[in-house]
N, CA, C and O atoms as a printed pandas DataFrame, in Angstrom:
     atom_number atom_name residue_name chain_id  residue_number  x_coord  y_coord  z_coord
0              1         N          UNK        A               1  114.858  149.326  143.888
1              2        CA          UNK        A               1  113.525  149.520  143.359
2              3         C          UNK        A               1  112.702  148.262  143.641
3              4         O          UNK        A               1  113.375  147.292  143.292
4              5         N          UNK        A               2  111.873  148.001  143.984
5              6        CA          UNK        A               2  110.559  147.187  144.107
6              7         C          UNK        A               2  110.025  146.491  143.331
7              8         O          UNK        A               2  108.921  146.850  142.923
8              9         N          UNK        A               3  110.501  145.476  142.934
9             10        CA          UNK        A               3  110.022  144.562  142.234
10            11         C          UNK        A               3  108.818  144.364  141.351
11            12         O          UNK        A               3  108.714  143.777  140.274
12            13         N          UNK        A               4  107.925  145.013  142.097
13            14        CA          UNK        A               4  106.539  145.208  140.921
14            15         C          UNK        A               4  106.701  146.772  140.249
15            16         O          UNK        A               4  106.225  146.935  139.126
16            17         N          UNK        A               5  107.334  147.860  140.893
17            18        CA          UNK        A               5  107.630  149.001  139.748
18            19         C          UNK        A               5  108.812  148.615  138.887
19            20         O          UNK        A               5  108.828  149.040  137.732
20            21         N          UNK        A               6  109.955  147.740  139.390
21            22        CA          UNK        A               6  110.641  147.184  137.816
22            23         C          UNK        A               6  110.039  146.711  137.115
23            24         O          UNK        A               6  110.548  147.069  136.053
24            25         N          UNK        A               7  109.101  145.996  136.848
25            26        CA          UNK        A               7  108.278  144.955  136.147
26            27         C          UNK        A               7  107.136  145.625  135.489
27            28         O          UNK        A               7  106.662  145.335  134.391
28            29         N          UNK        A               8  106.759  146.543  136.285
29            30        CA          UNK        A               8  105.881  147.523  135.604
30            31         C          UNK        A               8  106.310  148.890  134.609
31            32         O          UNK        A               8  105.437  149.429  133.929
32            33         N          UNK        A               9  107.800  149.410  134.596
33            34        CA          UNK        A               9  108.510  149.913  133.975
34            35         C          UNK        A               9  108.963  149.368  132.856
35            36         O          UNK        A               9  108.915  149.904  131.750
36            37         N          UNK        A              10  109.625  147.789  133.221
37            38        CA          UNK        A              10  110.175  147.361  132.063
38            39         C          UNK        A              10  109.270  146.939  130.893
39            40         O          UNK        A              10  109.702  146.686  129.768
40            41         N          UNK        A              11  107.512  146.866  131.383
41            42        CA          UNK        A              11  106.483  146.227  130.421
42            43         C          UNK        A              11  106.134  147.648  130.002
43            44         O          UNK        A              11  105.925  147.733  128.792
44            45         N          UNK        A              12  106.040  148.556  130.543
45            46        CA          UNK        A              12  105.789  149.853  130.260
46            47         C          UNK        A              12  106.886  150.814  129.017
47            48         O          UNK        A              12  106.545  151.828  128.406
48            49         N          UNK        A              13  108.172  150.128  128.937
49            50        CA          UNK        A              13  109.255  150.334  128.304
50            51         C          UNK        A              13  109.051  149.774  126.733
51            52         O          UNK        A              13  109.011  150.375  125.660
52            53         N          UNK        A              14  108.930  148.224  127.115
53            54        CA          UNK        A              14  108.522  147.243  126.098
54            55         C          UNK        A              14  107.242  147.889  125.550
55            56         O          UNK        A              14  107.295  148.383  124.424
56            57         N          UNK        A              15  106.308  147.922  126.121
57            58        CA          UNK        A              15  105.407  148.735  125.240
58            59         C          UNK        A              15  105.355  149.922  124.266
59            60         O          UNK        A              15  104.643  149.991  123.264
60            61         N          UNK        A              16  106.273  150.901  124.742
61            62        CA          UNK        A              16  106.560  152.277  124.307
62            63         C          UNK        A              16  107.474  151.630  123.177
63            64         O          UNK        A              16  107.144  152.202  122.138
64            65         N          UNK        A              17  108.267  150.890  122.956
65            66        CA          UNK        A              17  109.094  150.382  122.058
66            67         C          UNK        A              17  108.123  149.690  121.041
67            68         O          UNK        A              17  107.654  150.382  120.137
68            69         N          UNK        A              18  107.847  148.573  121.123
69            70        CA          UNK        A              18  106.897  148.172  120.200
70            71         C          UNK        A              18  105.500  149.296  119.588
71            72         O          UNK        A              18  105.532  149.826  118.478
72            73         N          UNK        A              19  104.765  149.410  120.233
73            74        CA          UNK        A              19  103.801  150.358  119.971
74            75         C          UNK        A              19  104.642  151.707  119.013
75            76         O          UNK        A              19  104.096  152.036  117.961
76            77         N          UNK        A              20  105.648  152.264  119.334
77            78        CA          UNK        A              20  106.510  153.363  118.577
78            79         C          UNK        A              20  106.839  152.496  117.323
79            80         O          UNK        A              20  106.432  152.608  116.167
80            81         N          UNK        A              21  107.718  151.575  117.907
81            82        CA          UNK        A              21  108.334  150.741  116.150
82            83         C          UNK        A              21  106.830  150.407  115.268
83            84         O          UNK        A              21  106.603  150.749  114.108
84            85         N          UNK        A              22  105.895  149.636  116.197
85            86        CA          UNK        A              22  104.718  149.380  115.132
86            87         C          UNK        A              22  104.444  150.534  114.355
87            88         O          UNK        A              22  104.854  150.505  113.195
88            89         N          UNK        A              23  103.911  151.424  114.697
89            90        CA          UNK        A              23  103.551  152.973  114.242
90            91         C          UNK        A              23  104.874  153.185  112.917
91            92         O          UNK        A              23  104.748  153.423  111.715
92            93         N          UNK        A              24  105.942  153.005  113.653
93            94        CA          UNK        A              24  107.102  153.563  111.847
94            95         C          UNK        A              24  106.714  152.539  110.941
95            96         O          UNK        A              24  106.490  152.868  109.776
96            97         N          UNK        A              25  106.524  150.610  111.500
97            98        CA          UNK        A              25  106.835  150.301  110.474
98            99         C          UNK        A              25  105.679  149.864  109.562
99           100         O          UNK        A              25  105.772  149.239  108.506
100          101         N          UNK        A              26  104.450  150.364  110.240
101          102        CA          UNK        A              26  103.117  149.899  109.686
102          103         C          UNK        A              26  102.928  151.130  108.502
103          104         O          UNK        A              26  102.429  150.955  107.391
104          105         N          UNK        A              27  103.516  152.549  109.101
105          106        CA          UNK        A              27  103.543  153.730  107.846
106          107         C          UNK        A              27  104.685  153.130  106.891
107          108         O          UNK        A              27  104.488  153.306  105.689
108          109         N          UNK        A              28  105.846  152.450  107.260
109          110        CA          UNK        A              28  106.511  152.084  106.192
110          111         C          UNK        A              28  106.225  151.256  105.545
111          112         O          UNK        A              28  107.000  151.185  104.591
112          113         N          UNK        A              29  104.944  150.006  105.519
113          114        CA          UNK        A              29  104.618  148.908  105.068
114          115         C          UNK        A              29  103.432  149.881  104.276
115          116         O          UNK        A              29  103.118  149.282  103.247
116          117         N          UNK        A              30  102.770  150.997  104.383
117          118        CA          UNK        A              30  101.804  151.431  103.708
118          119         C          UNK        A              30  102.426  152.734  102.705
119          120         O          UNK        A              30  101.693  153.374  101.951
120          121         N          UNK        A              31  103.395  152.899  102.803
121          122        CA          UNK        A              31  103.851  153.942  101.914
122          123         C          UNK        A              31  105.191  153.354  101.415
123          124         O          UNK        A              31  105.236  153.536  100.198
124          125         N          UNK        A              32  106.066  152.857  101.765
125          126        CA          UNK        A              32  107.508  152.209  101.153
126          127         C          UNK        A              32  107.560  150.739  100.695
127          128         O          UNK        A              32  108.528  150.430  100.000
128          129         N          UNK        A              33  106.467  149.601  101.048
129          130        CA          UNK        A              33  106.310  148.488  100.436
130          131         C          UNK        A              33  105.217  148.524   99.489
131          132         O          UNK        A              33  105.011  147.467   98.893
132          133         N          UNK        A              34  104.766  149.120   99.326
133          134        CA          UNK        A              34  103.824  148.973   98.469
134          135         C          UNK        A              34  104.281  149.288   96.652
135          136         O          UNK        A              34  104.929  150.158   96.070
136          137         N          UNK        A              35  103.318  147.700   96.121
137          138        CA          UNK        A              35  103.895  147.933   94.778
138          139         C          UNK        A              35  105.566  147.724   94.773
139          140         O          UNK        A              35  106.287  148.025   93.822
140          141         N          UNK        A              36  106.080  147.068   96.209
141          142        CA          UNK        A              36  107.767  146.675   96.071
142          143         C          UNK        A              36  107.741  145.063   96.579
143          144         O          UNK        A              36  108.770  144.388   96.550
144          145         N          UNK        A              37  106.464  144.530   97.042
145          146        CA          UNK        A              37  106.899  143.524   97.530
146          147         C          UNK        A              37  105.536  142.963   96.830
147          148         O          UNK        A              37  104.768  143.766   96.302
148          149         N          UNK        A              38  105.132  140.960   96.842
149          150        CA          UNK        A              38  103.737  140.212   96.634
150          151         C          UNK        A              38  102.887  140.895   97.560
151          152         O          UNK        A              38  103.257  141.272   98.672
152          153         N          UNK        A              39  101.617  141.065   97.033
153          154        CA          UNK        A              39  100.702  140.975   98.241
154          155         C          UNK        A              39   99.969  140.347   99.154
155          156         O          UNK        A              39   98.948  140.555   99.809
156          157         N          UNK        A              40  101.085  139.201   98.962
157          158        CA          UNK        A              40  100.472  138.395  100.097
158          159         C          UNK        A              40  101.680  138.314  101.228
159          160         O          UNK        A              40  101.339  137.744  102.265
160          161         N          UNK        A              41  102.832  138.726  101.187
161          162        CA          UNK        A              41  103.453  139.072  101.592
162          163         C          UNK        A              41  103.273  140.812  102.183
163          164         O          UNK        A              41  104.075  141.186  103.038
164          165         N          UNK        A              42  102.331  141.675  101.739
165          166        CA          UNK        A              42  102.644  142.546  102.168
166          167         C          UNK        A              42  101.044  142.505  103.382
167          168         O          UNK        A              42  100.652  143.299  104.237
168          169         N          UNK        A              43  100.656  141.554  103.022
169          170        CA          UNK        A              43   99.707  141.174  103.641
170          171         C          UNK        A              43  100.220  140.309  105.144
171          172         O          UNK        A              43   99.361  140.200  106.019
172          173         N          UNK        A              44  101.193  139.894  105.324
173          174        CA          UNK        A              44  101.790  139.204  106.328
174          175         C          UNK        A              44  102.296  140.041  106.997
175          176         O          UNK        A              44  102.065  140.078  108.206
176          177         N          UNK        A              45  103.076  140.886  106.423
177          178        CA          UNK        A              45  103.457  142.342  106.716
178          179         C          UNK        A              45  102.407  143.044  107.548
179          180         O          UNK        A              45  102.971  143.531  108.528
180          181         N          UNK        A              46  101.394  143.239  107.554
181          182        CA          UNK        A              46  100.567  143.955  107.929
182          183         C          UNK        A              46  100.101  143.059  109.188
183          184         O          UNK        A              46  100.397  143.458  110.314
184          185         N          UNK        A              47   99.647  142.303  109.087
185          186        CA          UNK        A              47   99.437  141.160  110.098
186          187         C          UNK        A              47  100.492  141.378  111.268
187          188         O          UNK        A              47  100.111  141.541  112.427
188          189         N          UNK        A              48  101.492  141.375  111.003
189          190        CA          UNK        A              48  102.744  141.174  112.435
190          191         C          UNK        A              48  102.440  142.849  112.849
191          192         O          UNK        A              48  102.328  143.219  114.018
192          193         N          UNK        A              49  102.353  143.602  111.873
193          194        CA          UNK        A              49  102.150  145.127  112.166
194          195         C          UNK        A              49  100.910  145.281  113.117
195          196         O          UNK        A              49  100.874  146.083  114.050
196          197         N          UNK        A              50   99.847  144.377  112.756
197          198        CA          UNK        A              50   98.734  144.737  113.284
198          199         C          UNK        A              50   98.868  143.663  114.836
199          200         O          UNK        A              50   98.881  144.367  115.846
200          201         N          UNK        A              51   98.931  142.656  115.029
201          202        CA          UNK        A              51   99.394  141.797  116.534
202          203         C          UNK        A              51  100.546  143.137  117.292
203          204         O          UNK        A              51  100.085  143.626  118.323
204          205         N          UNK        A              52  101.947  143.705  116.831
205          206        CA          UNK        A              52  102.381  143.982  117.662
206          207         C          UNK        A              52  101.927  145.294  118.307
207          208         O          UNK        A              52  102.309  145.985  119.252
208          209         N          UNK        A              53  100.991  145.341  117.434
209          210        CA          UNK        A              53  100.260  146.686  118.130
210          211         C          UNK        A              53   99.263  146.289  119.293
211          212         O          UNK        A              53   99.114  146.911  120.345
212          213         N          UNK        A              54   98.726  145.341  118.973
213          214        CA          UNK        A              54   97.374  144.852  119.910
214          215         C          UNK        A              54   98.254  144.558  121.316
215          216         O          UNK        A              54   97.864  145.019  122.389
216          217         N          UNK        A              55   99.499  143.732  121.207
217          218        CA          UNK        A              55  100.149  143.270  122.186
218          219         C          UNK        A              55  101.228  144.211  123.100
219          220         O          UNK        A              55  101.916  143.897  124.072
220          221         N          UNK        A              56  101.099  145.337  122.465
221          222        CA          UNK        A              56  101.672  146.351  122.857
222          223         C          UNK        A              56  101.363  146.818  123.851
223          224         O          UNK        A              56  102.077  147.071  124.821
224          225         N          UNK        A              57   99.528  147.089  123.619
225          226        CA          UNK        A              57   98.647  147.622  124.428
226          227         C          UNK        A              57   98.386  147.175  125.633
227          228         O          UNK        A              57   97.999  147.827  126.602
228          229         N          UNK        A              58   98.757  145.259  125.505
229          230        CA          UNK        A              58   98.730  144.241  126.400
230          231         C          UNK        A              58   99.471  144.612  126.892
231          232         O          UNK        A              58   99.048  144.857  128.022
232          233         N          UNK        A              59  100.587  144.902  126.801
233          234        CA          UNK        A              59  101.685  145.167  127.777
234          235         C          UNK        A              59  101.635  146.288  128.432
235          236         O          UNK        A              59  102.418  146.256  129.382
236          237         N          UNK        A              60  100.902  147.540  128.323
237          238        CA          UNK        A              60  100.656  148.501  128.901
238          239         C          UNK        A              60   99.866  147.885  130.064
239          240         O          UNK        A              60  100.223  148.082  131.226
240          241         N          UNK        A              61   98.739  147.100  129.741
241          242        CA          UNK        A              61   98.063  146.667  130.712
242          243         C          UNK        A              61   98.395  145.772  132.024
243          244         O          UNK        A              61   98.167  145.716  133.232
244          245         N          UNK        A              62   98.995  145.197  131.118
245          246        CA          UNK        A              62   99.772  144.281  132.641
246          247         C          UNK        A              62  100.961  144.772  133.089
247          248         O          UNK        A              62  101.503  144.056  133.931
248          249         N          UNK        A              63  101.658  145.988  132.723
249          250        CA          UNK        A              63  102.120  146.849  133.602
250          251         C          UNK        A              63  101.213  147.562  134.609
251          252         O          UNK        A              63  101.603  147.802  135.752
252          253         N          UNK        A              64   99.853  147.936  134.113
253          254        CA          UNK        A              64   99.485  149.090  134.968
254          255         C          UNK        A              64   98.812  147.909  136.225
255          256         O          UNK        A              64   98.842  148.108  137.440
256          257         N          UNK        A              65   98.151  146.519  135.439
257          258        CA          UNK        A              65   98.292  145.426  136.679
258          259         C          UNK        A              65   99.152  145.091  137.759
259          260         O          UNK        A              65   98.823  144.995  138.942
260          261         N          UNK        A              66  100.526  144.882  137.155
261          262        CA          UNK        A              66  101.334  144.538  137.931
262          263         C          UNK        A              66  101.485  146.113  139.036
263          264         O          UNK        A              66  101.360  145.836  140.228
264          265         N          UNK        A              67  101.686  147.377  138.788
265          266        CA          UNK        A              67  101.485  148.358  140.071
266          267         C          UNK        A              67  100.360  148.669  140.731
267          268         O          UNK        A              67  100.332  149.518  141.622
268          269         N          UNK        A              68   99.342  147.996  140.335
269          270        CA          UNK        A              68   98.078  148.273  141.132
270          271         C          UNK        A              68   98.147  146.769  142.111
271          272         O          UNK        A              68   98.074  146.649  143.334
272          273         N          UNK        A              69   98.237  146.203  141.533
273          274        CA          UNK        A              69   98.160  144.364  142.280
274          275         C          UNK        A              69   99.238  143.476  142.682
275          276         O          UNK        A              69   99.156  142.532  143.469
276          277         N          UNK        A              70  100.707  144.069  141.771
277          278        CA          UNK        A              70  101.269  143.144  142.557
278          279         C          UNK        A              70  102.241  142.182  141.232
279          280         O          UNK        A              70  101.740  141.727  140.204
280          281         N          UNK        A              71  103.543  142.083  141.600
281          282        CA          UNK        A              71  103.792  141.505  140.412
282          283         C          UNK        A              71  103.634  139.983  140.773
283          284         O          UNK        A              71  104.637  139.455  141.252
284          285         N          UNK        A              72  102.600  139.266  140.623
285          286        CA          UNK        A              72  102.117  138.604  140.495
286          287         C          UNK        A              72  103.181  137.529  139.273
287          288         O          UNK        A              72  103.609  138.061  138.249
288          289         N          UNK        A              73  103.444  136.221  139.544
289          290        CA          UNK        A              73  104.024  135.070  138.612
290          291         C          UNK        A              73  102.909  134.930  137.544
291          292         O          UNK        A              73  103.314  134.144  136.688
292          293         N          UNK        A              74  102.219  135.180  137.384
293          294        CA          UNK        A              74  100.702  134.986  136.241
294          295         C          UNK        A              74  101.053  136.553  135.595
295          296         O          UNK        A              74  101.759  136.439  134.593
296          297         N          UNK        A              75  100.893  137.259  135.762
297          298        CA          UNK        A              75  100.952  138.473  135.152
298          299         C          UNK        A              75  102.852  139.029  134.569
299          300         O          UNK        A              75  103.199  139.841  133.711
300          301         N          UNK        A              76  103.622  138.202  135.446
301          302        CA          UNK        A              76  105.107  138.742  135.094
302          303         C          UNK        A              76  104.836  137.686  133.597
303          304         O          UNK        A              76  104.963  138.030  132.421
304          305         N          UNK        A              77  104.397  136.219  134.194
305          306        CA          UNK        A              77  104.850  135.663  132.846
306          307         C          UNK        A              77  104.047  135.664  131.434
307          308         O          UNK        A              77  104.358  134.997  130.446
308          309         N          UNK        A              78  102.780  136.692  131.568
309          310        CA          UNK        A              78  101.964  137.064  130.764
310          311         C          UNK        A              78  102.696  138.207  130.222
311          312         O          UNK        A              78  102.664  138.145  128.993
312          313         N          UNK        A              79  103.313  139.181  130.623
313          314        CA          UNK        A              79  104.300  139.785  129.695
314          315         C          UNK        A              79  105.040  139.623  129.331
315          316         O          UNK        A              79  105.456  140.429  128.498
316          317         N          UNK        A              80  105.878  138.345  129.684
317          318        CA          UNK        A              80  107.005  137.972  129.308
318          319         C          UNK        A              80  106.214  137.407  127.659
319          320         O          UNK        A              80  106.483  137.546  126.466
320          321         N          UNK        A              81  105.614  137.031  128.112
321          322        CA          UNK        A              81  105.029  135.844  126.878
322          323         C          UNK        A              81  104.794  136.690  125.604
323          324         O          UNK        A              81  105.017  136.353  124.442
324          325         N          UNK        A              82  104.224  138.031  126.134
325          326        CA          UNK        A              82  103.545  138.826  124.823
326          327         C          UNK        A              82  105.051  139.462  124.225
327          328         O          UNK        A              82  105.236  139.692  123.030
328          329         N          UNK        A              83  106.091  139.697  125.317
329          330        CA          UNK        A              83  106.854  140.417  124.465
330          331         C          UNK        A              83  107.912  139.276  123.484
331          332         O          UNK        A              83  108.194  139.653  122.347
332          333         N          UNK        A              84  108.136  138.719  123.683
333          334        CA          UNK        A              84  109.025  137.205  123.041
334          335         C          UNK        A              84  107.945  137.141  121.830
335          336         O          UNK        A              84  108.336  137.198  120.664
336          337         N          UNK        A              85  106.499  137.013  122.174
337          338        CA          UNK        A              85  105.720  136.750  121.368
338          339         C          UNK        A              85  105.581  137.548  119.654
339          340         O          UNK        A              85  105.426  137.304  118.457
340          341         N          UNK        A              86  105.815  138.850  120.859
341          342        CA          UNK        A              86  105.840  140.009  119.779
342          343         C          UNK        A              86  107.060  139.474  118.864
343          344         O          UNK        A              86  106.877  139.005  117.741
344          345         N          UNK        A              87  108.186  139.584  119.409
345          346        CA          UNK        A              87  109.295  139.237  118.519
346          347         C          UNK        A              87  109.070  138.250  117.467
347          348         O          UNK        A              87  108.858  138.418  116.266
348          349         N          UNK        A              88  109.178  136.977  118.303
349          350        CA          UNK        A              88  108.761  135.998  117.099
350          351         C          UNK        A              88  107.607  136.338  116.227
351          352         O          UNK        A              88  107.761  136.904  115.144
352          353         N          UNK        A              89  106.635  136.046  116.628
353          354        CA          UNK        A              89  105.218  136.601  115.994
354          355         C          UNK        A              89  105.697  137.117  114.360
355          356         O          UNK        A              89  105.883  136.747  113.201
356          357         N          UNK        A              90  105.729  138.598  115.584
357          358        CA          UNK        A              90  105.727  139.856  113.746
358          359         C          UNK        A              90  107.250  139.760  113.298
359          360         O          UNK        A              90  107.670  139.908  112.151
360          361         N          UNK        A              91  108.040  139.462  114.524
361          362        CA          UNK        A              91  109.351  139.346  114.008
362          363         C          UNK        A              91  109.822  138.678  112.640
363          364         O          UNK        A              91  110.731  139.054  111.900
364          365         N          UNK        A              92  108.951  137.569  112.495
365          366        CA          UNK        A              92  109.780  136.574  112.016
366          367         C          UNK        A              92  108.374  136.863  110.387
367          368         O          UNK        A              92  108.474  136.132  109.402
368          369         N          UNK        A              93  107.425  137.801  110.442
369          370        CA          UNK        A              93  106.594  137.983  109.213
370          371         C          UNK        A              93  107.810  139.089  108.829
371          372         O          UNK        A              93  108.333  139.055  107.715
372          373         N          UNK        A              94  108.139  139.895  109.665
373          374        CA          UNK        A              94  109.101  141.249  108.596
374          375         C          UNK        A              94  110.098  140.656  107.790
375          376         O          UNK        A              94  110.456  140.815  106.623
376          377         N          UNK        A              95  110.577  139.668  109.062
377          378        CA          UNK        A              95  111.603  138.830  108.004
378          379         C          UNK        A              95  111.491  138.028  106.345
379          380         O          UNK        A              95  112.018  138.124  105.237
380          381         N          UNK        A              96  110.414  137.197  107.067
381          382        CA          UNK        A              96  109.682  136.889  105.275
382          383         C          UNK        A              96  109.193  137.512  104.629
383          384         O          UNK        A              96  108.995  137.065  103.500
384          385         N          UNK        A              97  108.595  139.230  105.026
385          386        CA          UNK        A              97  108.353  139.811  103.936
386          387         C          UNK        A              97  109.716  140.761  103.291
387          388         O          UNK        A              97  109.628  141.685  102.482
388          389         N          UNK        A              98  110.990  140.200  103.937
389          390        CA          UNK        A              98  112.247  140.950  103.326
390          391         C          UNK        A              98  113.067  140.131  102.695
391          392         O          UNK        A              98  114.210  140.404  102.329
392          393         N          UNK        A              99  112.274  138.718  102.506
393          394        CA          UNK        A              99  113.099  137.508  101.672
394          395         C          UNK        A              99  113.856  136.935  102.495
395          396         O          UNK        A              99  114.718  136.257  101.934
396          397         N          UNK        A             100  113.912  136.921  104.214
397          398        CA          UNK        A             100  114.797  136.331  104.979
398          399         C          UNK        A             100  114.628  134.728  104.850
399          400         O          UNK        A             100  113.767  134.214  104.136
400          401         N          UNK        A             101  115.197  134.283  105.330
401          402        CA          UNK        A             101  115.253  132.465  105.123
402          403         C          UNK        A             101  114.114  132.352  105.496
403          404         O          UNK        A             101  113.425  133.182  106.089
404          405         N          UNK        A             102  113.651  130.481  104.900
405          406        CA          UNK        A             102  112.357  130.187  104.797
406          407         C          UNK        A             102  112.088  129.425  106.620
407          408         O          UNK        A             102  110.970  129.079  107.003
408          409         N          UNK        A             103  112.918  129.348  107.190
409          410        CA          UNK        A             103  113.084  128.784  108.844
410          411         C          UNK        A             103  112.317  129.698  109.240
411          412         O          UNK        A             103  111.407  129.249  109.937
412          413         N          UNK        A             104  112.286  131.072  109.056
413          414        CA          UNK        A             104  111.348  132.426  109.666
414          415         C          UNK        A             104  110.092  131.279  109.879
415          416         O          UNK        A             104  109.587  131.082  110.984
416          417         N          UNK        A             105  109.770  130.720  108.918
417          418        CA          UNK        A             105  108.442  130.157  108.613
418          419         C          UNK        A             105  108.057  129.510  109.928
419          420         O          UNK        A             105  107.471  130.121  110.821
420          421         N          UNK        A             106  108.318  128.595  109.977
421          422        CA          UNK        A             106  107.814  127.935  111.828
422          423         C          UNK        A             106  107.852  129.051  112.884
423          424         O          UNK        A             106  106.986  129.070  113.758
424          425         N          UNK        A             107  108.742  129.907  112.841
425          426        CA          UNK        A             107  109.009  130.563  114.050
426          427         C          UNK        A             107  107.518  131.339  114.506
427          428         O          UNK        A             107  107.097  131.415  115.661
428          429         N          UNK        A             108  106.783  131.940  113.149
429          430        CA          UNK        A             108  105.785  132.725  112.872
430          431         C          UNK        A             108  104.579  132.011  114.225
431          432         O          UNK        A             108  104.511  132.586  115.312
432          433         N          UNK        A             109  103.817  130.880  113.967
433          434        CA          UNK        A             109  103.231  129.788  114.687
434          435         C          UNK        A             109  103.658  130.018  116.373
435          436         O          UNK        A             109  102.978  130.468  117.296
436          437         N          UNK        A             110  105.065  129.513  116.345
437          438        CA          UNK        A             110  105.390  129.243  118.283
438          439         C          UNK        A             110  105.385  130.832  118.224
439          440         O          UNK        A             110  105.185  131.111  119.406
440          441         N          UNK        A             111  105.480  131.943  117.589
441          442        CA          UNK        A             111  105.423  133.091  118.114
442          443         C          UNK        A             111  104.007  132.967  119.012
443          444         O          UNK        A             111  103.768  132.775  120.204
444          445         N          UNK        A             112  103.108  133.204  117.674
445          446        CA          UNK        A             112  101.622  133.369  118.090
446          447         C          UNK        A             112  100.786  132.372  119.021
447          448         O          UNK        A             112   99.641  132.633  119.389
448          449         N          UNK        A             113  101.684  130.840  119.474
449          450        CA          UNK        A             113  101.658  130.341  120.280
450          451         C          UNK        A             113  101.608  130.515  121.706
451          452         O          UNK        A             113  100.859  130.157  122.615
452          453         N          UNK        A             114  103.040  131.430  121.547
453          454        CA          UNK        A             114  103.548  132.133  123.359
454          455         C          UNK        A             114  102.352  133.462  123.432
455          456         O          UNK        A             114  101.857  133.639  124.545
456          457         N          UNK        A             115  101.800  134.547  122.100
457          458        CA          UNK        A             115  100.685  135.097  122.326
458          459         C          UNK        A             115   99.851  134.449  123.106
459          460         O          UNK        A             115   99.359  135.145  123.995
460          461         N          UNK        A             116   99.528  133.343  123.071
461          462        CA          UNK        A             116   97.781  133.195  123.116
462          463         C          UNK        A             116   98.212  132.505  124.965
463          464         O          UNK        A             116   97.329  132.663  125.808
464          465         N          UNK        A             117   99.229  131.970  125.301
465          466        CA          UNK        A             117   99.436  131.575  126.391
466          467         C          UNK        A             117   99.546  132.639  127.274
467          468         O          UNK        A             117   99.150  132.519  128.433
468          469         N          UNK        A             118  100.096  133.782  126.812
469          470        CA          UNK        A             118  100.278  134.977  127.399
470          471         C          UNK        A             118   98.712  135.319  127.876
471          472         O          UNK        A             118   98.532  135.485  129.082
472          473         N          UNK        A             119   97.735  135.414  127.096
473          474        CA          UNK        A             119   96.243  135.376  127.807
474          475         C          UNK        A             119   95.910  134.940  128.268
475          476         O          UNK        A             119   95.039  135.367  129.025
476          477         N          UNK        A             120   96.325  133.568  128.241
477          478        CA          UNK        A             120   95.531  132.059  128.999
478          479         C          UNK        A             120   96.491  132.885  130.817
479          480         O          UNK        A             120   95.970  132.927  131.932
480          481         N          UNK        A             121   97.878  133.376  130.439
481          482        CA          UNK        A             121   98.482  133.542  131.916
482          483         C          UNK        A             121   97.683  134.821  132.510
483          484         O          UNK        A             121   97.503  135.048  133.706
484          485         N          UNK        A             122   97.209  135.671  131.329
485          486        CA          UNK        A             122   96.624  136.398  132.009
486          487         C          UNK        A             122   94.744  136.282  132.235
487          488         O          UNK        A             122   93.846  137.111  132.377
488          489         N          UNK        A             123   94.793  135.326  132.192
489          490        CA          UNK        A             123   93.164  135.045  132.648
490          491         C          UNK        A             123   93.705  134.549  134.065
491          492         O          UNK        A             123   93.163  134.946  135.096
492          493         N          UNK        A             124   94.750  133.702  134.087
493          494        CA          UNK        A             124   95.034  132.856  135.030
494          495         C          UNK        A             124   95.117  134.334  136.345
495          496         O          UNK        A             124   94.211  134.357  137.178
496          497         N          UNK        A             125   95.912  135.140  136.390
497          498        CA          UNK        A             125   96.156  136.123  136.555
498          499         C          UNK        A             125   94.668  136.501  137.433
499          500         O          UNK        A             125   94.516  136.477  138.655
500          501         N          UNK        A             126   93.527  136.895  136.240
501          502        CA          UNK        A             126   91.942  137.661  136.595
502          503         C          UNK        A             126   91.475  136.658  137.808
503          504         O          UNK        A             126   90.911  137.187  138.765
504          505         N          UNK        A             127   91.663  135.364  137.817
505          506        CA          UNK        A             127   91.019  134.429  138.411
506          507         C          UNK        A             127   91.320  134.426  139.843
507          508         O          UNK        A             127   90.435  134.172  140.660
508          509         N          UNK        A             128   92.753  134.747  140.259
509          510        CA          UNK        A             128   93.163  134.817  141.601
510          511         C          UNK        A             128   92.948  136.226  141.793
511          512         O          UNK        A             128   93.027  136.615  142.959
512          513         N          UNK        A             129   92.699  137.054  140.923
513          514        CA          UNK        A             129   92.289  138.683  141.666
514          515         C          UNK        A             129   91.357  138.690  142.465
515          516         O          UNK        A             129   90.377  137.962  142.308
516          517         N          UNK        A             130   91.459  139.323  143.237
517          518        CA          UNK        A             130   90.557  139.775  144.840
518          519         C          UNK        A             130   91.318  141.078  145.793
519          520         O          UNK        A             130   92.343  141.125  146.472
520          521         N          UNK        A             131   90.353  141.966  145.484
521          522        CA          UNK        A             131   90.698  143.503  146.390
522          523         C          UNK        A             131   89.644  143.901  146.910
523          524         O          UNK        A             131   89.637  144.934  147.579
């Protein structure tokens, strides 16, 4: 297989995964946490719910980039970034909103860190486009 349809499958995969899990666990944070957890915690909750959705979408996109253009090193490592991101990111809010250790705590930050680089790779990405 071709290197930019693996890359565009596997972000296309990653997406369908996150975007599906966001969807169960954002109905489970609005109907099964509620009134079970702080609300500021269920408020963090919602937050990782609401990024892995946005970044989800990201990843749809720079799949459908990477088969129109090319898997491009700016665009592979712009998904790489969002999906790690995703993990840590919301990963590490589900965790603190389930009482997991207080270490979750930093992780939250370099999550949303590798987010925002993930844009900066994909601007980097827009800048060398030409068709």
């Amino acid at each position: 297989m071709e290197r930019k349809t693996l890359m565009a499958k596997l972000y296309l995969l990653l997406a369908a995964f996150f975007g599906g899990t966001g969807v169960m666990l954002g109905a489970f944070g609005a109907h099964g946490l509620r009134d079970k957890v702080a609300e500021n915690l269920l408020e963090a909750y919602k937050t990782g719910v609401h990024y892995q959705m946005i970044h989800a979408l990201a990843l749809i996109a720079v799949a459908i980039l990477i088969q129109q253009i090319g898997a491009k090193t700016s665009l592979v490592v712009s998904g790489a970034l969002f999906a790690v991101g995703i993990l840590f990111f919301s990963g590490s809010l589900y965790g603190l909103t389930f009482g997991g250790p207080r270490i979750l705590g930093p992780i939250t930050p370099l999550g949303g860190t590798l987010m925002i680089v993930g844009w900066i790779a994909l601007f980097v990405a827009a800048l060398g486009y030409t068709k």
